[in-house]
C-alpha atoms as a printed R data frame, in Angstrom:
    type eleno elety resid chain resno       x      y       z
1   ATOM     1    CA   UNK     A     1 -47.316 25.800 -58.141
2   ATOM     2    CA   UNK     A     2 -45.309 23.167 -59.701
3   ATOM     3    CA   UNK     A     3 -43.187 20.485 -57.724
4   ATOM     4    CA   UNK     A     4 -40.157 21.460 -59.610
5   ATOM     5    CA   UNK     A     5 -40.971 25.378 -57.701
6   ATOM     6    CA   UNK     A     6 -41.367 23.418 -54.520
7   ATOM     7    CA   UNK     A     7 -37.924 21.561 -54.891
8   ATOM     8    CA   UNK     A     8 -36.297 24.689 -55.853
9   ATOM     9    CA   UNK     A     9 -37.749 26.634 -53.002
10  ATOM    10    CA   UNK     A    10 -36.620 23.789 -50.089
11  ATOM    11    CA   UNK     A    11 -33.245 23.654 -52.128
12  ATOM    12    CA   UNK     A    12 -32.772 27.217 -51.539
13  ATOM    13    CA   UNK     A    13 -33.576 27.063 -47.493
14  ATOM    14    CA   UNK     A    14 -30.672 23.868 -47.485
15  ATOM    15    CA   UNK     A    15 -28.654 25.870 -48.643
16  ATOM    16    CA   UNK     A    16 -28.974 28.419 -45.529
17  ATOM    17    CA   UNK     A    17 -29.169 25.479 -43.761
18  ATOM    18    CA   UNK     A    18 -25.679 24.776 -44.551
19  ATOM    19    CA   UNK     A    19 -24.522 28.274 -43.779
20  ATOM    20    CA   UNK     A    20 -25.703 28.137 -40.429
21  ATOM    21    CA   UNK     A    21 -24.249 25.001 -39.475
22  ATOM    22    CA   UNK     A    22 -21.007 26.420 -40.650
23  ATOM    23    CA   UNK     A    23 -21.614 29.170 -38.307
24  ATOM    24    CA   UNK     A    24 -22.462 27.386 -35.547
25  ATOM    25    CA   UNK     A    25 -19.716 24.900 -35.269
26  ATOM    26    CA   UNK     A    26 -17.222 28.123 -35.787
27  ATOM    27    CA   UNK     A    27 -19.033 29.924 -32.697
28  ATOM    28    CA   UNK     A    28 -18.751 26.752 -30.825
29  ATOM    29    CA   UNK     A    29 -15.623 25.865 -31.438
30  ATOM    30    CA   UNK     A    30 -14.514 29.228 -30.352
31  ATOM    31    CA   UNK     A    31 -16.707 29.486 -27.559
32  ATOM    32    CA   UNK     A    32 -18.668 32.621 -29.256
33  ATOM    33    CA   UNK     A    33 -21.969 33.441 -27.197
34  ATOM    34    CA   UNK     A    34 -23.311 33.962 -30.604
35  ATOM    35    CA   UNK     A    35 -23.554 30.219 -31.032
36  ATOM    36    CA   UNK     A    36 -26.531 30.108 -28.985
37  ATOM    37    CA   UNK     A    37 -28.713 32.018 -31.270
38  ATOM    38    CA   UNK     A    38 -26.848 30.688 -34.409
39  ATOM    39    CA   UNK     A    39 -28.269 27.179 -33.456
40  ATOM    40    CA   UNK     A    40 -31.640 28.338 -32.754
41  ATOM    41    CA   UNK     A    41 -31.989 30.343 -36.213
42  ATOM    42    CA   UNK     A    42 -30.040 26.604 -37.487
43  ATOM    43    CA   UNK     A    43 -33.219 24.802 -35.990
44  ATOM    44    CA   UNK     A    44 -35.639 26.448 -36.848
45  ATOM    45    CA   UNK     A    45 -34.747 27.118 -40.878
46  ATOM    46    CA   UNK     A    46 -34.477 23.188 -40.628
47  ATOM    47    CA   UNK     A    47 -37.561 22.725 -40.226
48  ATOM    48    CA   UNK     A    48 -38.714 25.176 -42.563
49  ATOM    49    CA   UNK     A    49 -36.574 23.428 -45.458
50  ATOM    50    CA   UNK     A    50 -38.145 20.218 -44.269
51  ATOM    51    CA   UNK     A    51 -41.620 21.464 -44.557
52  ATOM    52    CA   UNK     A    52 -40.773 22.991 -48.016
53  ATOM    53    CA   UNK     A    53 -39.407 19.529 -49.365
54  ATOM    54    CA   UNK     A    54 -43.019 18.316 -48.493
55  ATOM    55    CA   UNK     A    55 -44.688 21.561 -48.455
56  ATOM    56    CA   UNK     A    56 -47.380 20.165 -45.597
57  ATOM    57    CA   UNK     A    57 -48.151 23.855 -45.080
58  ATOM    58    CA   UNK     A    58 -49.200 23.977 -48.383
59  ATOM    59    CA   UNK     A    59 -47.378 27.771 -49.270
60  ATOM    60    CA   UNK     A    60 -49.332 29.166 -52.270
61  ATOM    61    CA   UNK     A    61 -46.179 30.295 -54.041
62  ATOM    62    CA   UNK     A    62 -43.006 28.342 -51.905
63  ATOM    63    CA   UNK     A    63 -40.657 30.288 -53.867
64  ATOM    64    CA   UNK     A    64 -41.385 33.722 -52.053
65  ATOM    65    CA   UNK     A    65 -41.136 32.218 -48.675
66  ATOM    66    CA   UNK     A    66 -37.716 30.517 -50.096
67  ATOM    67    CA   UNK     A    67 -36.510 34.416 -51.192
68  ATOM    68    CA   UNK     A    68 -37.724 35.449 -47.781
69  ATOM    69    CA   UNK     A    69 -35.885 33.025 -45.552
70  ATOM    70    CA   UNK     A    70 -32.318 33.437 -47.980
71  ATOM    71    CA   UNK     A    71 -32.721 37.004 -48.122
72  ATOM    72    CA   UNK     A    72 -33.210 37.371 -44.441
73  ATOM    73    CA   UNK     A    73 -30.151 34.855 -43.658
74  ATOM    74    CA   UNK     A    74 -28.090 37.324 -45.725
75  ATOM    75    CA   UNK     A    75 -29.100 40.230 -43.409
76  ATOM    76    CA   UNK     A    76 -28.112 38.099 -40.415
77  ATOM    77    CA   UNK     A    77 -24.674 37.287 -41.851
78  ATOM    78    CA   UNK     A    78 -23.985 40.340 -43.047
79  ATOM    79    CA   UNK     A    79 -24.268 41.472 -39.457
80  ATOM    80    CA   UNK     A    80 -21.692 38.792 -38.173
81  ATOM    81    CA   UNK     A    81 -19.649 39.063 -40.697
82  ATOM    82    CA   UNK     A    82 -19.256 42.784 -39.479
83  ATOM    83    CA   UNK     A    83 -18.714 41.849 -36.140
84  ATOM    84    CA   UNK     A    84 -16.098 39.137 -36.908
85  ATOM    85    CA   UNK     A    85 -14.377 41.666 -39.001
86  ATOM    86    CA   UNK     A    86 -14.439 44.005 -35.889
87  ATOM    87    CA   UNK     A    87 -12.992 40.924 -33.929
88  ATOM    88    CA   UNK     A    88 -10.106 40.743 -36.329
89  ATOM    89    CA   UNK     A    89  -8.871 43.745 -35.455
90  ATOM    90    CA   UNK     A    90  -8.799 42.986 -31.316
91  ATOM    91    CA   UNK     A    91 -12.211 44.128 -30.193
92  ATOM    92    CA   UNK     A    92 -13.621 42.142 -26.702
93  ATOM    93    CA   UNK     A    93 -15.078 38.812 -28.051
94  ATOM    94    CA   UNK     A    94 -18.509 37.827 -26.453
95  ATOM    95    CA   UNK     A    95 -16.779 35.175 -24.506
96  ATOM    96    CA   UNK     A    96 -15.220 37.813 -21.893
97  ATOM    97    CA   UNK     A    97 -11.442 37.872 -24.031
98  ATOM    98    CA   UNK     A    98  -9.322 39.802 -25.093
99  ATOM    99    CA   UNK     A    99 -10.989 43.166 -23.778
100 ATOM   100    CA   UNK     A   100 -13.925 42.378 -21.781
101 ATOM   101    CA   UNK     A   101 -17.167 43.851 -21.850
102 ATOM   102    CA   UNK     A   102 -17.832 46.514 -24.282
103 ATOM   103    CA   UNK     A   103 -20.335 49.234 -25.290
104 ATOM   104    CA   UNK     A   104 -22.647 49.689 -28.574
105 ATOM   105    CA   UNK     A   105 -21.134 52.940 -29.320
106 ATOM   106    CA   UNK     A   106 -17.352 51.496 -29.167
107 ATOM   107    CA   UNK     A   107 -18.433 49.252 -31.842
108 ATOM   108    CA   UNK     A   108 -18.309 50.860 -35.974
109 ATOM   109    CA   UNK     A   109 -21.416 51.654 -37.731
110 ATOM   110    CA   UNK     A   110 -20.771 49.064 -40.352
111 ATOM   111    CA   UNK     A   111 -22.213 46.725 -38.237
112 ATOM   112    CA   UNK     A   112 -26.143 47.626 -37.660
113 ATOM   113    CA   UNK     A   113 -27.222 49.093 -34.601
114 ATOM   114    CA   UNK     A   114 -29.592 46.434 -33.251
115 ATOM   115    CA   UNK     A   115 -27.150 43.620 -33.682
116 ATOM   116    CA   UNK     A   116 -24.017 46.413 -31.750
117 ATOM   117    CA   UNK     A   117 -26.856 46.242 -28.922
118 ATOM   118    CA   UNK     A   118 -26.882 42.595 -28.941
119 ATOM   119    CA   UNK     A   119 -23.340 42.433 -29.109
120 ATOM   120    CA   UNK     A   120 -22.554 44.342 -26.022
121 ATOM   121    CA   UNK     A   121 -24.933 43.615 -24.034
122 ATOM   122    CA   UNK     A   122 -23.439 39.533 -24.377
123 ATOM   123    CA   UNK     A   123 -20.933 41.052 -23.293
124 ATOM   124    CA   UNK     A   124 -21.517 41.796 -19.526
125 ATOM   125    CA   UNK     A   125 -20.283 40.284 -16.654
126 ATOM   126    CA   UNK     A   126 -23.763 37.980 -15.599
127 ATOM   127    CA   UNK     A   127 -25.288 37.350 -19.386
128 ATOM   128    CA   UNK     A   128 -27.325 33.909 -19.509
129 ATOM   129    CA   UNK     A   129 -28.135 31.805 -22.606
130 ATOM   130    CA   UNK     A   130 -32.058 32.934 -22.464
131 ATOM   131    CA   UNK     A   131 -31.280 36.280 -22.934
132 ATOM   132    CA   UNK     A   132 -28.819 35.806 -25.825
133 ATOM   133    CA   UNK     A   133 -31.204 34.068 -27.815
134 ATOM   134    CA   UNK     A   134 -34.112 37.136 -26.847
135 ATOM   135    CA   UNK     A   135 -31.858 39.544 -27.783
136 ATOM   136    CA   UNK     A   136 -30.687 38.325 -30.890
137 ATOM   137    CA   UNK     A   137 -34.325 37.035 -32.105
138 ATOM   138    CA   UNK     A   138 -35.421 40.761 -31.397
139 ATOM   139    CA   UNK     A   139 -33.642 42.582 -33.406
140 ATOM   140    CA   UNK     A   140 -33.329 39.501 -36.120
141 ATOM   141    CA   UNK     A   141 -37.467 39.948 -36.231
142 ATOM   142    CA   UNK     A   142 -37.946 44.014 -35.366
143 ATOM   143    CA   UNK     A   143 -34.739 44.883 -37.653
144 ATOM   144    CA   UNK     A   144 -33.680 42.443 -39.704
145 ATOM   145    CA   UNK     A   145 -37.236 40.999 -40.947
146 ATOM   146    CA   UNK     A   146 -38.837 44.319 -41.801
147 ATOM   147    CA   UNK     A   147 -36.062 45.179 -44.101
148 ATOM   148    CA   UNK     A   148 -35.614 41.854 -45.800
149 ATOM   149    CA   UNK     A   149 -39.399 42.150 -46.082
150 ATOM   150    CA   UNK     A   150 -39.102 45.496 -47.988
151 ATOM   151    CA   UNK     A   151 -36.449 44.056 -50.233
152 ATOM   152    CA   UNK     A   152 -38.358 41.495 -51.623
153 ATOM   153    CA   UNK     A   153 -41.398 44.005 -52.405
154 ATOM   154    CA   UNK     A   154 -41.604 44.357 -56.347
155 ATOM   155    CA   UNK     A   155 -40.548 48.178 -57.239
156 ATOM   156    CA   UNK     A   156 -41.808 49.150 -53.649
157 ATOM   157    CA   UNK     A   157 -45.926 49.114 -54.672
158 ATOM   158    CA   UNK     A   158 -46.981 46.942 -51.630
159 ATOM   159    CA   UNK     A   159 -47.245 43.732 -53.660
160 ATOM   160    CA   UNK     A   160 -46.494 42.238 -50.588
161 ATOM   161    CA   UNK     A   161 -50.201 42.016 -50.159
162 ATOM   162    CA   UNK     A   162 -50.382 38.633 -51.913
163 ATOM   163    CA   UNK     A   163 -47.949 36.769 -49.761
164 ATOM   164    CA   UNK     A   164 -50.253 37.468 -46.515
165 ATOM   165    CA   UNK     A   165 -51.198 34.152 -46.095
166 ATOM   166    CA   UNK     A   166 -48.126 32.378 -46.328
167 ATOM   167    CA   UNK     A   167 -46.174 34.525 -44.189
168 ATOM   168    CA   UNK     A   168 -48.758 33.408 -41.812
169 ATOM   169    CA   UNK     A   169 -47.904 29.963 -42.538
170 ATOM   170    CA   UNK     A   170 -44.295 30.135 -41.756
171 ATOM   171    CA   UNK     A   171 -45.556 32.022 -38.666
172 ATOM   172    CA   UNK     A   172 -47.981 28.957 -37.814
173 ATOM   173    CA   UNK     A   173 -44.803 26.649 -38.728
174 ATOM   174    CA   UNK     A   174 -42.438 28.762 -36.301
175 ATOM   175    CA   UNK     A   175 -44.348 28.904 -33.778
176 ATOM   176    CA   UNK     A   176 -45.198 25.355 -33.798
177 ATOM   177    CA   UNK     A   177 -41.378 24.688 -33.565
178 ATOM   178    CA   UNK     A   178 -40.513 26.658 -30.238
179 ATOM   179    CA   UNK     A   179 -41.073 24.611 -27.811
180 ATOM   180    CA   UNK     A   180 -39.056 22.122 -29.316
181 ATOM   181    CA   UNK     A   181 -36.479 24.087 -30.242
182 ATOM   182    CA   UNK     A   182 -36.178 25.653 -26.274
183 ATOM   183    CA   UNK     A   183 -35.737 21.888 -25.411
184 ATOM   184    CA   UNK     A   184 -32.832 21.669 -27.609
185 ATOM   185    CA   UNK     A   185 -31.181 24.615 -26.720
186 ATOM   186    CA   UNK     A   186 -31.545 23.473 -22.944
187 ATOM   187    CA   UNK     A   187 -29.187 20.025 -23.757
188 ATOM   188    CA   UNK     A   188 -26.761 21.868 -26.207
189 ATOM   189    CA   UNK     A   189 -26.015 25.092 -23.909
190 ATOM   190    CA   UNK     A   190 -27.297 25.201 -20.546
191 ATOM   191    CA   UNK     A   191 -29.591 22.405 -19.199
192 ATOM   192    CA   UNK     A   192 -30.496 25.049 -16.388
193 ATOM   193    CA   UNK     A   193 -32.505 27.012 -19.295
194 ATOM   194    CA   UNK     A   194 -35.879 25.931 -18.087
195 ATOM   195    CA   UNK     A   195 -34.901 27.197 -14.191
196 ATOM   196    CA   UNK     A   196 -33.718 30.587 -15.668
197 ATOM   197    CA   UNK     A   197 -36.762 30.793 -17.488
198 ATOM   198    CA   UNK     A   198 -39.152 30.324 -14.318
199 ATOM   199    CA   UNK     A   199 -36.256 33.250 -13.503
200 ATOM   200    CA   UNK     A   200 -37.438 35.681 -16.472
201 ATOM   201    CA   UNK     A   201 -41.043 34.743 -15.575
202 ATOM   202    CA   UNK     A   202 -43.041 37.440 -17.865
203 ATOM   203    CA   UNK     A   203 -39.973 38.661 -19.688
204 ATOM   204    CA   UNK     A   204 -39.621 36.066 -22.087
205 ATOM   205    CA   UNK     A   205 -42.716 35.861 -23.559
206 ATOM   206    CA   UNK     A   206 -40.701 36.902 -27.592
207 ATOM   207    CA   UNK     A   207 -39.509 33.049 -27.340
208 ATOM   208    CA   UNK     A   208 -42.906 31.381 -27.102
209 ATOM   209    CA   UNK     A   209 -45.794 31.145 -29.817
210 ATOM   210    CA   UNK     A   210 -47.506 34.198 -28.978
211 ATOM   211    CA   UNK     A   211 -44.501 36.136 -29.285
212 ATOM   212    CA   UNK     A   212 -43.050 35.126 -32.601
213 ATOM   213    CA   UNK     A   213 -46.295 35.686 -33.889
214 ATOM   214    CA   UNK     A   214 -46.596 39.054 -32.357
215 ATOM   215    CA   UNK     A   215 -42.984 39.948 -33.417
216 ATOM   216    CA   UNK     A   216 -43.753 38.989 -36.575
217 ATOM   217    CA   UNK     A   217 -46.885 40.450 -37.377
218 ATOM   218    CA   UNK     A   218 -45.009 43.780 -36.528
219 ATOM   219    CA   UNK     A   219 -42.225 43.401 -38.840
220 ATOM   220    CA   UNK     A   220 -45.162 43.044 -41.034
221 ATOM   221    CA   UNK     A   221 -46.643 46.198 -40.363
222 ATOM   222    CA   UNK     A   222 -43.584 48.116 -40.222
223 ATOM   223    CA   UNK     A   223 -42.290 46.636 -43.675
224 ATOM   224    CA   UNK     A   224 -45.111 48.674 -45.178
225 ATOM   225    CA   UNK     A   225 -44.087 51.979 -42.810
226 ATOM   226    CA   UNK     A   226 -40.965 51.411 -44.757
227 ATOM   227    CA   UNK     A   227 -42.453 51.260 -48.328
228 ATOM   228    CA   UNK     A   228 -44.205 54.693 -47.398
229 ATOM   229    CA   UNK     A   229 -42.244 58.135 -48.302
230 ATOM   230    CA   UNK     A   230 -43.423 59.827 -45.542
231 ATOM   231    CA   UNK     A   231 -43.636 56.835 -42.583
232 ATOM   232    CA   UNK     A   232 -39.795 55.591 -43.823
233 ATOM   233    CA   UNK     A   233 -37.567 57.790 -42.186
234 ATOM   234    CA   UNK     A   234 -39.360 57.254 -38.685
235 ATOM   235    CA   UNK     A   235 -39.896 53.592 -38.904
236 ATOM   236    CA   UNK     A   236 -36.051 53.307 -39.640
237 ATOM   237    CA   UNK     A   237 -35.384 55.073 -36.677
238 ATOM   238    CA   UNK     A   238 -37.784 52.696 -35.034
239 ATOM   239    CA   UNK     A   239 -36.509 49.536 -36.074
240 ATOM   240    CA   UNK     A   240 -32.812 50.846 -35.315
241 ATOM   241    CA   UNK     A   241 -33.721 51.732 -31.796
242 ATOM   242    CA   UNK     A   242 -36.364 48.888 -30.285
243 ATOM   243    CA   UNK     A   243 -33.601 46.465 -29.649
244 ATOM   244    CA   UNK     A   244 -31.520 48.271 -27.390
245 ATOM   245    CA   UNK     A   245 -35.429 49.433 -25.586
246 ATOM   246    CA   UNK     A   246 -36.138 46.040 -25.254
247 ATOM   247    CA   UNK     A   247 -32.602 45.082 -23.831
248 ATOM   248    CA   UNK     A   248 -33.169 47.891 -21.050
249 ATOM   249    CA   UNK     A   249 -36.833 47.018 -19.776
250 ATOM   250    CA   UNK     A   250 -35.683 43.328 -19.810
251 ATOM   251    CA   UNK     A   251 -32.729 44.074 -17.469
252 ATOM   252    CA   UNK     A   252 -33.757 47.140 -16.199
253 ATOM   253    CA   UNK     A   253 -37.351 46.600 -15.923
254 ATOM   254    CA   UNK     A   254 -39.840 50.015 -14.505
255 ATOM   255    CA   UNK     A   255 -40.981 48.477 -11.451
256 ATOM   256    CA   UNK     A   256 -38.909 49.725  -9.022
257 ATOM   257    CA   UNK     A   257 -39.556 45.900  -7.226
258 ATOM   258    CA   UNK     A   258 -38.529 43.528  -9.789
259 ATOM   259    CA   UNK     A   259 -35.816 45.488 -10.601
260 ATOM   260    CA   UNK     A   260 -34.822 45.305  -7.542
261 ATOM   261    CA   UNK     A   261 -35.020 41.939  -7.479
262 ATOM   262    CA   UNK     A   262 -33.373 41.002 -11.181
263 ATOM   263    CA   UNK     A   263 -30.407 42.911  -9.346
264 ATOM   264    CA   UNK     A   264 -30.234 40.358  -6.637
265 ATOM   265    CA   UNK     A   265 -30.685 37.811  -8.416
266 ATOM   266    CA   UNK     A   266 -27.815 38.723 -11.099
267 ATOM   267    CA   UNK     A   267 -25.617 38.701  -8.393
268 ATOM   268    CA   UNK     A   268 -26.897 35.113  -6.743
269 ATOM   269    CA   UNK     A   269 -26.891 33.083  -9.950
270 ATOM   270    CA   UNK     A   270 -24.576 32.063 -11.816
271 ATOM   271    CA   UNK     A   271 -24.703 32.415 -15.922
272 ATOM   272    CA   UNK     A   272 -22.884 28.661 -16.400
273 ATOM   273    CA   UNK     A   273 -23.045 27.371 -20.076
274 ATOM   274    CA   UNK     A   274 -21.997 23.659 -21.379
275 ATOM   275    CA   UNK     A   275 -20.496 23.959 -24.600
276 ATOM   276    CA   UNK     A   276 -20.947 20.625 -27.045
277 ATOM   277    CA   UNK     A   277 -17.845 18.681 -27.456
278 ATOM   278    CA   UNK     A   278 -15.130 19.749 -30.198
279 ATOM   279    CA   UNK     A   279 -16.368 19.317 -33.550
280 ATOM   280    CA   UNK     A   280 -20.238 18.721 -32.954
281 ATOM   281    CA   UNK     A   281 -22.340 19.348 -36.083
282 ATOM   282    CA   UNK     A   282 -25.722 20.672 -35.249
283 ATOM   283    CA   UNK     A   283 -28.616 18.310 -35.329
């Protein structure tokens, strides 16, 4: 590893960087619910472009985990840019106009399934700001990862092997970021965040250390169901259907009791947002 590879490889993660600002400040400008997770993916690739610039984590080859994190980005878009296109012709925005709340299935296949779950279900009446970033980061990490994972595997022979270690990095470097990163999202979007998640008590345990490292290590393993013949076609169907599983046990959980009680309390409080004034960059 050369610092010339290093340079190029924290170049590269700017660059998405820059992409996601640009999406943020469009979602907040028009008051998109999408904004929410668009700033936390915008915080944390920041600090994986900072760590790359002095590569403290010391990656054995920071050019992989530079393919990884542009490569994955360009999943992500490619799912908004689907939606947005969708928008364009009149669907219901996220933000409760023009048509309200909407369904996966009334939404085209162009835009993957996981991310038409995530869609719809910002959509309801009672949606809060912790659950719009759970959503999203599940099927960015269950969907998204896996397949931007497989993509990056030479000719599909499971070379993958030799970039164990620093995928554990960025997992180490992730999860070190989350608690700061929660804080953030608390001043931005909804200084109640920390109330609603005493709220979700054992629900959102995906947006703490543990869990991205959990979430992660799966997309691992089902990368390489992927890059097996006769595993593929099931853990597609896997990947395309966890999101909208984990939606329903997180709303509609199997205890009869706290569901029960998630009922009542959808109906007591409130799912207020702040939105950041006009023109905000992200920071």
């Amino acid at each position: 590893m050369t610092q010339d590879a290093t340079a190029v490889a924290a170049a590269k993660v700017a660059g998405v960087v820059r992409e996601l600002t640009a999406r943020v400040m469009q979602y907040d400008a028009t008051r998109d619910r999408r904004a929410v997770f668009a700033y936390t993916y915008f915080r944390l690739t920041s600090d994986l472009a900072a760590n790359l610039r002095t590569n403290t984590l010391s990656f054995r080859e920071p050019e992989w985990v530079a393919d990884l994190s542009v490569t994955l980005a360009a999943a992500y878009s490619t799912a908004m840019d689907a939606i947005d296109s969708w928008l364009g012709l009149g669907a219901a925005r996220p933000d409760g106009a023009p048509g309200g709340e909407v369904r996966a299935a009334d939404m085209p296949e162009s835009i993957p399934k996981p991310w038409r779950d995530v869609y719809a279900a910002s959509t309801v009446r009672h949606s809060y700001v912790l659950e719009e970033v759970l959503f999203s980061m599940m099927a960015h990490m269950s969907y998204d990862l896996p397949l931007a994972l497989r993509a990056l595997d030479p000719a599909a022979h499971g070379d993958l092997r030799r970039h164990i270690a620093d995928f554990h990095r960025m997992n180490d470097l992730l999860a070190s970021s989350v608690d700061g990163v929660q804080d953030e999202i608390s001043a931005r979007y909804c200084r109640r965040l920390h109330s609603l998640d005493r709220l979700f008590t054992r629900d959102d345990e995906l947006f703490t250390s543990y869990g991205i490292r959990v979430a992660r290590g799966m997309a691992w393993f089902n990368c390489h169901r992927l890059l097996d013949p006769d595993a593929a076609a099931e853990a597609q169907g896997s990947i395309s259907r966890s999101t909208a599983a984990f939606i329903a046990e997180f709303r509609s959980p199997d205890d009869w009791k706290r569901r029960h009680a998630f009922r009542v309390l959808r109906a007591l409080v409130p799912s207020r947002r702040q939105w950041p004034p006009a023109g905000t960059p992200p920071a």
